[in-house]
C-alpha positions in Angstrom: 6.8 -55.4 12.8 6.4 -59.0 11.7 3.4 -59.8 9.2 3.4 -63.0 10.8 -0.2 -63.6 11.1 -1.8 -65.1 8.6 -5.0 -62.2 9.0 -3.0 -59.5 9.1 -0.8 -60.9 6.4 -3.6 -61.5 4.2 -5.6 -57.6 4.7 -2.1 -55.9 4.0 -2.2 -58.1 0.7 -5.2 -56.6 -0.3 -4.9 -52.9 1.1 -1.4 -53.1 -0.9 -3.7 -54.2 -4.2 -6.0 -51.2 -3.4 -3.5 -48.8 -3.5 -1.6 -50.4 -6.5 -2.6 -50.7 -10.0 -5.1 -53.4 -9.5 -8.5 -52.8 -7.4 -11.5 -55.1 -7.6 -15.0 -54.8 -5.7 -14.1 -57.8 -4.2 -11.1 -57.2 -2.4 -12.5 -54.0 -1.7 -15.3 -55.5 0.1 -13.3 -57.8 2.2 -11.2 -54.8 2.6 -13.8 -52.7 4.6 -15.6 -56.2 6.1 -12.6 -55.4 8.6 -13.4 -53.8 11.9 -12.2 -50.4 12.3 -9.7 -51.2 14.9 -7.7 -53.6 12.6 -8.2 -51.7 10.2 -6.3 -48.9 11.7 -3.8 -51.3 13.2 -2.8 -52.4 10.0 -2.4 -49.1 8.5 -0.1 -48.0 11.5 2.0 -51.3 11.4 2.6 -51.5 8.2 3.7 -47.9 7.8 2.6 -46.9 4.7 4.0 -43.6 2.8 1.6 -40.8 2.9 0.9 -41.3 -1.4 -0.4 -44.6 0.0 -2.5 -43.4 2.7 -4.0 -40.3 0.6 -4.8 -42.9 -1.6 -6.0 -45.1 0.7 -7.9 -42.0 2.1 -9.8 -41.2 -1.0 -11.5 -44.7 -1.5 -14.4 -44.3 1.1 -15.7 -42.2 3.7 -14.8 -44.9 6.4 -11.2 -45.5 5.3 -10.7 -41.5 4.9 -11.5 -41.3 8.8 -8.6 -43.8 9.5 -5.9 -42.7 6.9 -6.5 -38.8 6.5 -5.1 -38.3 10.4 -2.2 -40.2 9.7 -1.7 -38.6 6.5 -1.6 -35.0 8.3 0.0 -36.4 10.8 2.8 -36.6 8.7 2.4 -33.5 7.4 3.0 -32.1 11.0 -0.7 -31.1 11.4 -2.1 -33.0 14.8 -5.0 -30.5 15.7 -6.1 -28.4 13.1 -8.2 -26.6 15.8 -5.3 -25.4 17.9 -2.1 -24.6 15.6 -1.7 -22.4 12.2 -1.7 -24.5 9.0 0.2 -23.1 5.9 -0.5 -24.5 2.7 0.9 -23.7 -1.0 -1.3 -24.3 -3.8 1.0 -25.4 -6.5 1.0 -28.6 -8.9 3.0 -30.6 -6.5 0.3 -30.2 -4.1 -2.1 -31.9 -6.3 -1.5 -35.9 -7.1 -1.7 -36.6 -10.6 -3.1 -40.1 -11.5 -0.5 -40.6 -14.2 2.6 -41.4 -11.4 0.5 -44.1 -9.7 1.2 -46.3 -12.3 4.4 -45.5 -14.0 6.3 -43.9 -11.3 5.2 -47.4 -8.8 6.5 -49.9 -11.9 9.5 -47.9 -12.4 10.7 -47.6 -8.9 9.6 -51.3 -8.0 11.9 -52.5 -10.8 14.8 -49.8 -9.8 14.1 -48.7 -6.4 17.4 -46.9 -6.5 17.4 -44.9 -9.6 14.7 -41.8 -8.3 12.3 -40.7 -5.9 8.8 -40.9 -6.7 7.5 -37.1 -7.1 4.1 -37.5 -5.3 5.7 -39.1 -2.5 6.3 -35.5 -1.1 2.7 -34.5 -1.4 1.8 -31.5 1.0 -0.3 -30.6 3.3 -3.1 -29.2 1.1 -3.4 -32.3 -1.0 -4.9 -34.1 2.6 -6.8 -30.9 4.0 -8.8 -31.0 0.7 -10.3 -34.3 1.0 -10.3 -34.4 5.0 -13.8 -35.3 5.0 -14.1 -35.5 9.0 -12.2 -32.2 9.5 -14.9 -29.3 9.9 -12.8 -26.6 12.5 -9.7 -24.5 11.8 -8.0 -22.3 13.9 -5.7 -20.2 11.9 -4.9 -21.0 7.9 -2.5 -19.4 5.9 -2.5 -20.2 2.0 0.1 -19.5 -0.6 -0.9 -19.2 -4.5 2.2 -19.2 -6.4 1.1 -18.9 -10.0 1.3 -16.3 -12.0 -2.2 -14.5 -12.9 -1.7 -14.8 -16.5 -2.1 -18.8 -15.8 -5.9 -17.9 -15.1 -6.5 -21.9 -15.2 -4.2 -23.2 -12.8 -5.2 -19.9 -10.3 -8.7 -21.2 -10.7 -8.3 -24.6 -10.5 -6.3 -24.0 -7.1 -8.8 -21.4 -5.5 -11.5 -24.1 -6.3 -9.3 -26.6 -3.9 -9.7 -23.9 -1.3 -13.1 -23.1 -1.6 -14.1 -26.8 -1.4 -12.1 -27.2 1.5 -13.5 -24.1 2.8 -17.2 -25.3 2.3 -17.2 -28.5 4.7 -15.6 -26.1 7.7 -18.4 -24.9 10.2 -15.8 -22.9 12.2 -12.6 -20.9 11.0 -11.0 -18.4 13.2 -8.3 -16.9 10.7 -8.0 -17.3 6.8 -4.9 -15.2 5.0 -4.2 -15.5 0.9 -1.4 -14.8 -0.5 -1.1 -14.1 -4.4 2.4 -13.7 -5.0 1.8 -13.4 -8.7 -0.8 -10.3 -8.4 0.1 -7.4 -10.6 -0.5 -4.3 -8.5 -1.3 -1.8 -11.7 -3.6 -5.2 -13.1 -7.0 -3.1 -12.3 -5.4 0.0 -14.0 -6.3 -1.7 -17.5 -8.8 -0.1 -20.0 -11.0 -3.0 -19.6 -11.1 -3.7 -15.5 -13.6 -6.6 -16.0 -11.5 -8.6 -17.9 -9.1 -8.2 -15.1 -10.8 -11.1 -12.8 -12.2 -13.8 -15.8 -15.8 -14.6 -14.1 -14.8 -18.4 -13.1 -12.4 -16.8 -11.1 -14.5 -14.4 -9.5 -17.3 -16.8 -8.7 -14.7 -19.0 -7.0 -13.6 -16.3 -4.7 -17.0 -15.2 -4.0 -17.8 -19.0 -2.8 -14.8 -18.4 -0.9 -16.2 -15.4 1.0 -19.5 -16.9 1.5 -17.9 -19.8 2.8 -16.2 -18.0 5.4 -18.4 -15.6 6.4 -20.7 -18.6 7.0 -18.1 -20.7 8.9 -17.9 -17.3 11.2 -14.3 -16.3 10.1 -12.7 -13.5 12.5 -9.8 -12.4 10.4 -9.7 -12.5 6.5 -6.0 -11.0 5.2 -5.3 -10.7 1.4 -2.1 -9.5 0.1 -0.1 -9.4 -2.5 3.4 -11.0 -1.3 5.5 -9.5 -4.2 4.6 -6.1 -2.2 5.2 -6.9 1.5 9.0 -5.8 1.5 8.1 -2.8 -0.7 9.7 0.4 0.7 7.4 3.3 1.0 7.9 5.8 -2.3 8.8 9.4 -1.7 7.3 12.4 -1.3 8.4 14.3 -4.1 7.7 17.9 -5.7 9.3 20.2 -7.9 6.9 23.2 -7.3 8.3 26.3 -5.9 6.8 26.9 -2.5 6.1 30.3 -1.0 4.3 29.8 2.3 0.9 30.8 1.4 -2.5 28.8 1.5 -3.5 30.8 -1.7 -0.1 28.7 -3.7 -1.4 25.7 -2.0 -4.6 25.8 -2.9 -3.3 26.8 -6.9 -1.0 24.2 -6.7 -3.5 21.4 -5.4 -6.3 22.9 -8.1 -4.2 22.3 -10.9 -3.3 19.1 -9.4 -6.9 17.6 -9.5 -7.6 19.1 -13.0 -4.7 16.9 -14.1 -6.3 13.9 -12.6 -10.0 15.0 -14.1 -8.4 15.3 -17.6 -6.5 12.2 -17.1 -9.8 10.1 -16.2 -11.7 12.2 -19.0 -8.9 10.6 -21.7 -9.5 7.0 -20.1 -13.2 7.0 -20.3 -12.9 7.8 -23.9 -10.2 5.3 -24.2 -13.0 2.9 -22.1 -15.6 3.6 -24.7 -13.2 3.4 -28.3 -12.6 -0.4 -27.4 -15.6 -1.2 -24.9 -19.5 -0.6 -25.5 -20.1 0.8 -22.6 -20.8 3.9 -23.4 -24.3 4.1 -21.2 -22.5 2.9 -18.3 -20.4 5.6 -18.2 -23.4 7.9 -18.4 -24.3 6.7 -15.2 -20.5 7.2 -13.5 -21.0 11.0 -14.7 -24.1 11.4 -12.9 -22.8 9.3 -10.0 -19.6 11.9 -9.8 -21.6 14.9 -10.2 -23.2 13.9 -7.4 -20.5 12.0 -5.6 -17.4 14.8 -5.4 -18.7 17.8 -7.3 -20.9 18.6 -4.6 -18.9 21.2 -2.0 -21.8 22.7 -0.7 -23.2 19.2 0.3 -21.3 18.3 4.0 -23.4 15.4 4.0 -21.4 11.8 2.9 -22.7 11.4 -0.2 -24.7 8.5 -1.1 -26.0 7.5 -4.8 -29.6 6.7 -5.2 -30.5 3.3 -6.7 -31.7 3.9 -9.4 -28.3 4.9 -10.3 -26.4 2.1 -9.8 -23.2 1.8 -11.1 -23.1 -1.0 -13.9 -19.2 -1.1 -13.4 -19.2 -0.9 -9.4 -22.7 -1.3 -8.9 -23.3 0.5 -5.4 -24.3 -1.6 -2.2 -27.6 -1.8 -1.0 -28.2 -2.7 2.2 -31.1 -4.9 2.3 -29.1 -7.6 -0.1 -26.8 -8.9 2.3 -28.2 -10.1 6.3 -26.1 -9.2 8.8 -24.6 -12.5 9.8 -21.3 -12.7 9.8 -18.3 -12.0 12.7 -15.7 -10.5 10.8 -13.3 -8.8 13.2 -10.6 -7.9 11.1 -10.1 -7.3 7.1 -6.8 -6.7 5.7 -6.6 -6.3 1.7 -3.0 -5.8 0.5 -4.3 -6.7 -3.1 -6.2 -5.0 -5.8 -7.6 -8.5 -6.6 -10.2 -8.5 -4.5 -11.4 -4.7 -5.1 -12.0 -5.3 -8.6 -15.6 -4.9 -10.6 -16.4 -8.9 -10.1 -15.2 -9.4 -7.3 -16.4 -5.9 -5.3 -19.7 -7.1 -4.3 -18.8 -9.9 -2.4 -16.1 -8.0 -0.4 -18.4 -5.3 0.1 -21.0 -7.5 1.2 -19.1 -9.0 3.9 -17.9 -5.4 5.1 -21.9 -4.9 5.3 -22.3 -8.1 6.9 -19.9 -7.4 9.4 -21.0 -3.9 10.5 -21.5 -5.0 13.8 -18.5 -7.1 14.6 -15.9 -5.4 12.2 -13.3 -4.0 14.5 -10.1 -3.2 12.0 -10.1 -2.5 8.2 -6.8 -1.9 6.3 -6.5 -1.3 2.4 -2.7 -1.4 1.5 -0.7 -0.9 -2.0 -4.0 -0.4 -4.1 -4.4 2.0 -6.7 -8.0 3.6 -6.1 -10.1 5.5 -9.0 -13.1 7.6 -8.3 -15.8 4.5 -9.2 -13.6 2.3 -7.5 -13.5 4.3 -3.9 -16.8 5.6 -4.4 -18.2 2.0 -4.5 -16.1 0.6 -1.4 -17.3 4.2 0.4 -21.0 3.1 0.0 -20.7 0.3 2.1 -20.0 2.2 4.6 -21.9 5.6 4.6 -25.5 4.0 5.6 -27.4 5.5 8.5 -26.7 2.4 10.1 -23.4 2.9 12.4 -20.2 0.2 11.7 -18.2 -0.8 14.5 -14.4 0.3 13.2 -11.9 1.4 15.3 -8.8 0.6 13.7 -8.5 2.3 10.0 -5.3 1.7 8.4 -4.7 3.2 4.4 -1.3 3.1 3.4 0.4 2.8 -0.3 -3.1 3.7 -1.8 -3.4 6.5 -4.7 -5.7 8.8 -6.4 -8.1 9.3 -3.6 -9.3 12.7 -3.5 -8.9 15.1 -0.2 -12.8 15.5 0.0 -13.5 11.9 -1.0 -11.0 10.9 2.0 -12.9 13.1 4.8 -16.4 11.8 3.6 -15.1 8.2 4.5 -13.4 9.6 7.7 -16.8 11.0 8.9 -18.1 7.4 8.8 -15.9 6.4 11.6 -15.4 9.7 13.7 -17.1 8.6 17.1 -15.4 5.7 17.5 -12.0 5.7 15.7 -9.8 4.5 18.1 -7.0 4.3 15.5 -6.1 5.9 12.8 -2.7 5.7 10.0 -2.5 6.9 6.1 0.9 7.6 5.4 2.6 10.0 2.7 0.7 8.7 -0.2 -2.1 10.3 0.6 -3.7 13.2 -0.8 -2.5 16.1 0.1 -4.8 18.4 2.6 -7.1 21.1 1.2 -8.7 23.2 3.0 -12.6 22.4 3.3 -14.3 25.6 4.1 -17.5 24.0 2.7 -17.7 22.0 5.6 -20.0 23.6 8.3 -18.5 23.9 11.8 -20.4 20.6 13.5 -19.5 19.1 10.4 -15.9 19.2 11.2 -14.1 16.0 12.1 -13.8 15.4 16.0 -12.5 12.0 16.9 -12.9 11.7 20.4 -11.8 8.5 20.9 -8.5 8.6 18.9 -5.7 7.1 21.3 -3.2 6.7 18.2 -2.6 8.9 15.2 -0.2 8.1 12.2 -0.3 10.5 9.3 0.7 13.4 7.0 1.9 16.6 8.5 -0.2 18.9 6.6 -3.7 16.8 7.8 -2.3 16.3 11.5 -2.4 20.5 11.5 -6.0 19.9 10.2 -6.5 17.8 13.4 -5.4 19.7 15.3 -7.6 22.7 14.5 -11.1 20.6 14.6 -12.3 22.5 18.1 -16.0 22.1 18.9 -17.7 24.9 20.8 -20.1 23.5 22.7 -23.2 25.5 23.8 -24.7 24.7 27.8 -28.5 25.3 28.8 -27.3 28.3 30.3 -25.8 30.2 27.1 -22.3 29.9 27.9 -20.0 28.5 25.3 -17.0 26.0 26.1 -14.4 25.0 23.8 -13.7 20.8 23.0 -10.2 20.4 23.1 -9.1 18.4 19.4 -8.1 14.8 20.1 -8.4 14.7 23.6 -7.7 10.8 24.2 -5.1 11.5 21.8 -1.5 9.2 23.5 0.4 8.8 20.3 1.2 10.6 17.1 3.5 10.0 14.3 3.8 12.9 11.9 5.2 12.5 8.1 7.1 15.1 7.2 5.6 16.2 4.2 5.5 19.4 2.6 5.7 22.0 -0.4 8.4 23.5 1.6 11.0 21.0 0.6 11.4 17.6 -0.8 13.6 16.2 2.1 13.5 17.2 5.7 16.1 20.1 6.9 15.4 21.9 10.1 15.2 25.2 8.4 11.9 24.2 6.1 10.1 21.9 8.7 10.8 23.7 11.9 8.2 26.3 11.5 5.8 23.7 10.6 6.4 21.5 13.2 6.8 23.3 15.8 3.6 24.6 15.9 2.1 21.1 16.3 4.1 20.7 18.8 3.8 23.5 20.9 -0.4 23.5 20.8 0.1 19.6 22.0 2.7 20.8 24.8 0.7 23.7 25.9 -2.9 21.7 26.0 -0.8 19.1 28.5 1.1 20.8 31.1 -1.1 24.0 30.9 -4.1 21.8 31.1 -6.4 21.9 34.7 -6.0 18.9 34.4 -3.0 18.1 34.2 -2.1 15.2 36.0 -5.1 13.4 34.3 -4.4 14.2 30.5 -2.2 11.5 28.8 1.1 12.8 27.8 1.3 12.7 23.6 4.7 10.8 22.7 5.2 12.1 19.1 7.4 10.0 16.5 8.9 11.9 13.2 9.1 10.3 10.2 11.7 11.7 8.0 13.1 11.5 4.5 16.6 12.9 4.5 18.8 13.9 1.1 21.4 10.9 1.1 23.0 12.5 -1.8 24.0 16.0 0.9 26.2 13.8 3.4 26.8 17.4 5.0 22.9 18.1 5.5 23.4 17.5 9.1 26.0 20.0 9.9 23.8 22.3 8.1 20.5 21.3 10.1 23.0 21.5 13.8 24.2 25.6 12.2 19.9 26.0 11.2 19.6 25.3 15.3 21.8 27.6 16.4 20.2 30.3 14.6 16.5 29.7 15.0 16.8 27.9 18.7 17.6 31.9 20.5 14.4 33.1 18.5 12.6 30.6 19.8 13.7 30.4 23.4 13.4 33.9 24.2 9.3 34.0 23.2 9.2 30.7 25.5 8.3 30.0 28.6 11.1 30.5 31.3 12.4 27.5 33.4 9.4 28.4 36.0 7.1 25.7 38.2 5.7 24.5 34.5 9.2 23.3 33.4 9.6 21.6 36.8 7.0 19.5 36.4 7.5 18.5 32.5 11.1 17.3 33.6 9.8 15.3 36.7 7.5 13.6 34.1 10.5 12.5 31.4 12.8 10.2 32.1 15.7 11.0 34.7 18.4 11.4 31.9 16.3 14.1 30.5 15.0 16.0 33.3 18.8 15.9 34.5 19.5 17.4 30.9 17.0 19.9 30.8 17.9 21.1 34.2 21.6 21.4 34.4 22.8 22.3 31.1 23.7 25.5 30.3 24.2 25.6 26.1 21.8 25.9 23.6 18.8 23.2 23.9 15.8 22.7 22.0 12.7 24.2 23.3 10.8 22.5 25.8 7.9 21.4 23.4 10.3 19.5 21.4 11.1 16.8 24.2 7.7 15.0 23.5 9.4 13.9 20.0 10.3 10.3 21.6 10.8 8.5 18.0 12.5 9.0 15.1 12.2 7.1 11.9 15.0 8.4 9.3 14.9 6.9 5.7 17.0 6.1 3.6 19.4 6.6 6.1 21.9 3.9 6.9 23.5 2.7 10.0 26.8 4.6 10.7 29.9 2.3 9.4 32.5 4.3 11.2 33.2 6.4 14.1 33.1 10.0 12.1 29.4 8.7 11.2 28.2 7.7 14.3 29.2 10.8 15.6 27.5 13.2 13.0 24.4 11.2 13.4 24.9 11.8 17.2 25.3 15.0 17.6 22.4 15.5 14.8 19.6 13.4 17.0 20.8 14.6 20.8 21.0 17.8 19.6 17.8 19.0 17.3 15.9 16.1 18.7 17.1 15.5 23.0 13.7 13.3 23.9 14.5 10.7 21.3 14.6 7.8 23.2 14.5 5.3 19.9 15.6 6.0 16.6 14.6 3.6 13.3 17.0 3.3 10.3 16.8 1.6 7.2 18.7 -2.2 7.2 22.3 -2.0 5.4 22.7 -3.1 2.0 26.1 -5.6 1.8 27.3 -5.4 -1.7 27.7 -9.5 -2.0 25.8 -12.0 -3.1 25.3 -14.1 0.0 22.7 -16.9 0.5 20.0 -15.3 2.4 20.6 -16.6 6.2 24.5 -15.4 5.8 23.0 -12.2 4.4 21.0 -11.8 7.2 23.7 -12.8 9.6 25.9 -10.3 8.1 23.4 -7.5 8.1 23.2 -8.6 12.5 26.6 -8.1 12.7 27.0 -4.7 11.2 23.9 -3.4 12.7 25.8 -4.7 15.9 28.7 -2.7 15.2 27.1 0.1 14.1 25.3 0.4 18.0 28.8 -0.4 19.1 29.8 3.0 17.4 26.7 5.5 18.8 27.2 4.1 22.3 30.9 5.6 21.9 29.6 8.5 20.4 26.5 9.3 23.2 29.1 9.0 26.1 31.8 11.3 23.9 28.8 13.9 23.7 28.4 14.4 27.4 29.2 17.9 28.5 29.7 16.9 31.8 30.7 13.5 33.1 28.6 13.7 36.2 25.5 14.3 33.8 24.2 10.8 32.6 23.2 10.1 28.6 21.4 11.5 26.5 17.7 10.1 26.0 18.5 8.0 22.9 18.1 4.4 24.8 17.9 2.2 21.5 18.2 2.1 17.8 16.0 0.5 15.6 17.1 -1.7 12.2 14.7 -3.8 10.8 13.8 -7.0 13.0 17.0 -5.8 15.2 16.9 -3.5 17.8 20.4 -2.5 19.4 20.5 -0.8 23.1 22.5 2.0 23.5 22.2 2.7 27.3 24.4 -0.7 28.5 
């Protein structure tokens, strides 16, 4: 555009000496003397770089209005109330009032030598000092400092929590620390975990949103999100026997008692807190040495926790709409910043919908003080529960919090790292845990049998007794194969265990009155196989040929019942299950539909593809999806060609198992076997083309 105007010529003159070196009240004055619509016609034609209009921005609340949008513009962020905003919090997101004067002489006597550094500033540099922005729709934040740099994590939170202050509406906030230690509230000393600046800063940050009437908070520790699950792994003898199980889980938790007992004297060698710790006694006296008490425990005040002081309800109004909390981070769980967390789970009690604790390491004062928030009289609102990756919570600890939620769970998942299940006689019969609503169920095999045995008798007006079915709503289960039996799965060890799940779930639905009502349960197995015993298969395939006769002949005969249960699967299984005349699985095993198999790898070559064939169709013929773990390629590859070349051999490998599924037909008139897709990471392959 030509300056040619004299006006015009004259106001970029002085808006180019307010955002140089030189800037005098003067100029300044007949700077903002202009109306706003030149103004912001000459910031448009002269097309300032965004350094210049974030510093233009910054001068006055009038000039802000007129420079900040362009400045995000820029930044590819047009309406901050409709599209998701990702910021990093680094030191190139924050101008530093050293390059405004070096860096501009420099490059105006050798605008060819460099680029200027700030010229890239981001996206969070302009959010931070939008003055006129007070709505967000969905904000995603990135701290990439390590937490040993306790000044620069600090100075950054502070950015957000100062952006966060102005906004009066936020739908969705997630932080990411990708330099959060995940054993960092393990120390001897957790409060000097989180240094108190930092905590206060968070805690502005959850008042903030809470305030703004945030829907979705998510904080995770990125380090951990591509973190494969750790193995379920024992060296104890097993001889099927609750009394060994009980012995084995006994000695188990003294370990863990004596191992606490050695870091509270630890605690008290370096720390005074000796009369703190008198109160954690009494609090876990109280707290999980009560058996007789079915009751969820909860402390009085008076003996408040001076580490993890306890919740009390009457501190925190019940104001916020927090629908969903998702904490991948032990950050936020520790001492200082607790109470803040806990009080918007309080807070939230009547809007919070879905709670998920990931990768945390839990202690007893640390569970027991996020369990108090939520064992009041007054009911929450949760119906999604996820715990996954979390340790050292106790099997009774885990069914007090469980009671919290059992009218209303609608969703439930803890994976193998979970306690294992002991059995709670101490627990009167109403006291045992019915979820009613429970449409999907994702957990350990030895508390899905627990589950499954939590019948309530219910008594009419009349005297006579009727018998509430376990999990009634109940539409999907995965079960994780866990167990004392063996380390990895073989059909041998887990097919007497599993089959017993299997059969109650396949009995309650076909033999059901009401049948054509009740939802049919499609179960998923999650497996660890031996990848060391590359003939473990074969093995399983010769284990089915022995146990499947035993089996079939205590069954049920192909009668009216089986009829019906292959009219309900899908035509390539009802046409197996009717027509072919060598050995099959029993009937109860069709409702396996999923199979995850870890750390098993997509089949390279045809001899694979058929092992792992003939292994799924034949111990497991409802599978209709199976899930592998991604192939590693032994080069180093930039990461799109890595992930290009992990496409093509998961391609390949579905290539392979379609060859394989039509070589496995019996008879050609008979159509595939169930298996429809398989399953590698983002990719999914269909076999049934």
């Amino acid at each position: 555009m030509s300056n040619s105007n004299p006006r015009t010529r004259t106001a970029v003159h002085h808006s180019r000496q307010v955002l140089g070196e030189q800037c005098f009240p003067k100029d300044m004055a007949n700077l903002l003397d202009l109306p706003t619509e030149l103004l912001l016609q000459i910031v448009r034609d002269v097309q300032l770089k965004p350094l210049d209009l974030y510093s233009l921005a910054i001068l006055s609340r009038r000039l802000n209005s007129i420079a900040m949008p362009l400045f995000l513009a820029s930044r590819s962020i047009h309406d901050a109330q409709k599209q998701v905003i990702t910021l990093v919090f680094d030191d190139d997101s924050r101008p530093h009032a050293r390059h405004y004067v070096s860096n501009r002489r420099f490059l105006h006597a050798h605008p060819n030598r460099q680029k200027d550094p700030i010229v890239e500033l981001g996206a969070a540099a302009g959010l931070v000092v939008a003055f006129d922005l007070t709505s967000i729709r969905t904000l995603e934040c990135t701290f990439p400092q390590s937490f040993t740099d306790i000044s620069a994590l600090q100075r950054h939170l502070d950015r957000l929590a100062t952006l966060l202050s102005r906004l009066t509406s936020i739908d969705s906030l997630t932080i990411h620390f990708e330099g959060d230690h995940k054993r960092r509230h393990t120390n001897l000393n957790p409060l000097s975990a989180v240094p108190v600046p930092v905590a206060d800063v968070m805690n502005r940050i959850f008042d903030s949103i809470a305030r703004a009437g945030c829907r979705k908070l998510t904080l995770y520790n990125k380090s951990l999100h591509a973190k494969n699950q750790p193995e379920f792994e024992t060296e104890v003898p097993f001889e099927q026997t609750d009394s060994l199980i009980r012995a084995v889980m006994a000695a188990a938790k003294e370990r863990e008692e004596q191992q606490e007992a050695e870091r509270v004297v630890q605690k008290k060698a370096i720390f005074s807190i000796a009369q703190a710790k008198r109160g954690l006694r009494r609090i876990k006296s109280h707290l999980f040495d009560s058996s007789n008490s079915p009751d969820p425990p909860v402390p009085p005040p008076k003996e408040m926790d001076k580490l993890y002081p306890f919740y009390r309800p009457s501190s925190t109004p019940s104001s916020s709409r927090l629908g969903s909390l998702h904490i991948q981070t032990p950050f936020a769980l520790l001492p200082r910043c607790l109470p803040a967390i806990r009080n918007l789970i309080h807070a939230s009690k009547n809007t919070l919908t879905s709670l998920t604790l990931s990768h945390i390491i839990f202690h007893r004062e640390l569970f027991a003080a996020c369990l108090s928030a939520l064992c009041f009289d007054e009911k929450n609102a949760i119906t999604h529960l996820t715990i996954v990756h979390c340790h050292i919570i106790s099997t009774h600890s885990f069914l007090d919090l469980l009671f919290c939620f059992q009218d209303r769970l609608e969703y439930l998942e803890f994976d193998r790292d979970a306690a294992a299940f002991i059995d709670s006689t101490h627990y009167r019969q109403e006291d045992v845990l019915h979820f009613h609503e429970l449409a999907t169920l994702k957990a350990p095999l030895d508390w899905v049998v627990y589950f499954l045995k939590a019948e309530r008798q219910n008594a009419s007006d009349d005297g006579h007794i009727t018998i509430a079915p376990s999990l009634p709503n109940l539409s999907s289960l995965t079960i994780y194969c866990r167990s004392l039996v063996a380390t990895y799965f073989t059909y041998e060890a887990y097919y007497p265990l599993v089959n017993p799940i299997l059969e109650k779930l396949h009995t309650r639905w076909v033999g059901s009155s009401q049948y054509a009502l009740h939802p049919r349960v499609d179960v998923t197995l999650d497996v660890h196989v031996d990848k060391s015993k590359s003939w473990q298969m074969e093995i399983d395939r010769a284990a089915f040929n022995l146990i499947v006769p035993y089996a079939s002949s205590s069954g049920r005969s192909r009668d009216s019942r089986q009829a019906r249960l292959a009219a309900s699967l899908d035509p390539a299984s009802a046409t197996l299950a009717a027509f072919a005349t060598h050995r099959r699985a029993p009937e109860q095993w069709m409702l396996v539909t999923g199979l995850d198999v870890s750390p098993t790898l997509p089949p390279a070559d045809a001899a694979g593809a058929t092992l792992l064939t003939q292994w799924v169709t034949t111990l497991f013929p409802g599978v209709r999806q199976v899930r592998l773990q991604p192939p590693y390629i032994p080069q180093f590859l930039p990461p799109a060609e890595y992930k290009r070349t992990q496409k093509e051999f998961v391609v390949r490998a579905g290539r392979l198992l379609r060859n394989a599924l039509c070589e496995t037909r019996i008879d050609k008139e008979l159509p595939l076997p169930a298996w429809r897709a398989l399953n590698v990471g983002q990719w999914t392959v269909p076999l049934d083309d």
